[in-house]
C-alpha positions as CSV (number, residue, x, y, z in Angstrom):
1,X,-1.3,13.7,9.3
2,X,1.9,16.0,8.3
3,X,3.3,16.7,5.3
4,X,6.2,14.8,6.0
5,X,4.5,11.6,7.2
6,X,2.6,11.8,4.0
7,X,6.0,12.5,1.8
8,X,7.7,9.2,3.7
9,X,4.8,7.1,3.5
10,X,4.7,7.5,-0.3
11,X,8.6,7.2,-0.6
12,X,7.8,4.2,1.2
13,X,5.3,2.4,-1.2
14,X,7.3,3.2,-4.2
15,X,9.9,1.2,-2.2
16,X,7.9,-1.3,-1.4
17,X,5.7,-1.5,-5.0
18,X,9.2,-1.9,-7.1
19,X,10.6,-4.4,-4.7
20,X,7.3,-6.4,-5.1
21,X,6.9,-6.4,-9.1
22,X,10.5,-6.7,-9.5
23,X,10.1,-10.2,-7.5
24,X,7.4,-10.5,-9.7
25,X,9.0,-10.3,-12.8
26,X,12.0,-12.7,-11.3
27,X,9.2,-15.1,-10.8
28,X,8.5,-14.9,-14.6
29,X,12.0,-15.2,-15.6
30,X,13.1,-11.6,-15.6
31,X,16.5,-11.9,-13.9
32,X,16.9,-8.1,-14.4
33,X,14.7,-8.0,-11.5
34,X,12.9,-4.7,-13.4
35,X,10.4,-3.4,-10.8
36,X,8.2,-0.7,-11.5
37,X,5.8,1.8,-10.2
38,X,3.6,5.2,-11.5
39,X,4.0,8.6,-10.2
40,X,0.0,8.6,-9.4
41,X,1.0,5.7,-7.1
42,X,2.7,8.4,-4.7
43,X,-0.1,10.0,-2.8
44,X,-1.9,7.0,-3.0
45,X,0.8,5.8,-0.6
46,X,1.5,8.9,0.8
47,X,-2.2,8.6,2.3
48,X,-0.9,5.8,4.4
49,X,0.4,8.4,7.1
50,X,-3.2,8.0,8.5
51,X,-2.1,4.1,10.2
52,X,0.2,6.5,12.4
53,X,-3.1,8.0,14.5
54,X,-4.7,5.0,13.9
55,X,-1.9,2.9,15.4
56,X,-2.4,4.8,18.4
57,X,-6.1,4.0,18.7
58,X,-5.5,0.2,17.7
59,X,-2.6,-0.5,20.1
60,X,-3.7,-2.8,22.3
61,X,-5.5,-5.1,19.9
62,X,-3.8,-8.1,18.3
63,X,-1.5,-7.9,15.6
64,X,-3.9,-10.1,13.5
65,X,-7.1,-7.7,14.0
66,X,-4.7,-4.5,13.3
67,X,-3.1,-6.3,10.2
68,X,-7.0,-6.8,9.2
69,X,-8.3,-3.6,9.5
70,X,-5.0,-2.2,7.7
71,X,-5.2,-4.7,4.7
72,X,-9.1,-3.9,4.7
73,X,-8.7,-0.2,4.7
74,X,-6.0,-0.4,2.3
75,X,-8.4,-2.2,0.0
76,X,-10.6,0.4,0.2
77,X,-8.5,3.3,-0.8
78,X,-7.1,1.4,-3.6
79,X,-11.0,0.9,-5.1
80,X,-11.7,4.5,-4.6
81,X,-8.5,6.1,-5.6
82,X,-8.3,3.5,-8.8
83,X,-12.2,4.4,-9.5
84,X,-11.0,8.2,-9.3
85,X,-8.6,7.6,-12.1
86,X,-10.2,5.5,-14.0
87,X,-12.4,8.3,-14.7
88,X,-9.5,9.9,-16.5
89,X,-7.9,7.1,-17.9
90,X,-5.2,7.3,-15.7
91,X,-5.3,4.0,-13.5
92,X,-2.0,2.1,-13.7
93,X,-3.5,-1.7,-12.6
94,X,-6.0,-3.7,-13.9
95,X,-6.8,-6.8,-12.4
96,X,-10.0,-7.7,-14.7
97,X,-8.4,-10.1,-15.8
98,X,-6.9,-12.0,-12.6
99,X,-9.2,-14.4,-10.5
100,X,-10.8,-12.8,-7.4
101,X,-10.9,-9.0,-8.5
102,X,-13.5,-6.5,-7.9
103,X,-14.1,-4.2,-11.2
104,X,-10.5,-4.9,-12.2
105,X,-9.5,-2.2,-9.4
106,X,-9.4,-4.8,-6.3
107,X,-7.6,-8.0,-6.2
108,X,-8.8,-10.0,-3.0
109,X,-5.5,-12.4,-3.3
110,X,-3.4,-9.6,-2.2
111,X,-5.0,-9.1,0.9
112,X,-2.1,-10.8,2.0
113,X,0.0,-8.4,1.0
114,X,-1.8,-5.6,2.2
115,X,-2.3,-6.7,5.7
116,X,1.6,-7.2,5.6
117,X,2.1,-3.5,4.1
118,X,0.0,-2.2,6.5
119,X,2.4,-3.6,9.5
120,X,5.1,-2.1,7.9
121,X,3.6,1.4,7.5
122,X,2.6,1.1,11.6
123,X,6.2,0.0,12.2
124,X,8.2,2.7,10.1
125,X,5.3,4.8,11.9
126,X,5.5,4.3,15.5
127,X,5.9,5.7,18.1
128,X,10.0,3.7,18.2
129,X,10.8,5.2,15.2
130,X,10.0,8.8,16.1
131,X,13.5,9.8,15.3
132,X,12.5,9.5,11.5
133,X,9.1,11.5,11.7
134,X,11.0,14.5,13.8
């Protein structure tokens, strides 16, 4: 993992994080599409650049299985990075109160969109787009 992955990885997920609450919020009413996002969110995203080696390990299995282990491993991260700042107060989600959450930190209904995020980060990652890594 470079520095670079790692800094367009979490340009990435901001992308990705405000384009996804701000659909959110149209689906409440908000027509100002207002998306949002934290600063804390960045290296969280940025540690995404890992799916790149991974990619190459995982490239001849199915897109399902890859999807799966990415939305899984994504998961993950998010418990352990949220339980890291929820030590200092600084965790910007809580999903206590949704269905399906684990300690507030994990929502199991987004696994969807995890395993979808996941194929994006292999895609922007691969091999193809080399161009934007060099």
């Amino acid at each position: 993992m470079n520095w670079k992955t790692f800094f367009i990885c979490g340009l990435t997920g901001w992308c990705m994080e405000i384009l996804f609450t701000s659909l959110g919020g149209l689906l409440r009413g908000d027509l100002l599409l207002n998306g949002h996002t934290s600063i804390w969110m960045f290296p969280i995203y940025g540690l995404a650049a890992v799916i790149r080696p991974l990619s190459v390990r995982l490239r001849h299995c199915p897109v399902l299985l890859r999807g799966c282990f990415y939305g899984a491993g994504i998961m993950l991260v998010e418990f352990i990075s949220g339980s890291i700042l929820r030590l200092f107060s600084l965790c910007p989600w809580d999903y206590s109160k949704t269905p399906y959450n684990i300690s507030g930190l994990v929502r199991l209904d987004y696994f969807p969109v995890w395993f979808t995020a996941g194929l994006i980060f292999e895609y922007i990652l691969s091999q193809k787009k080399k161009h934007i890594l060099s």
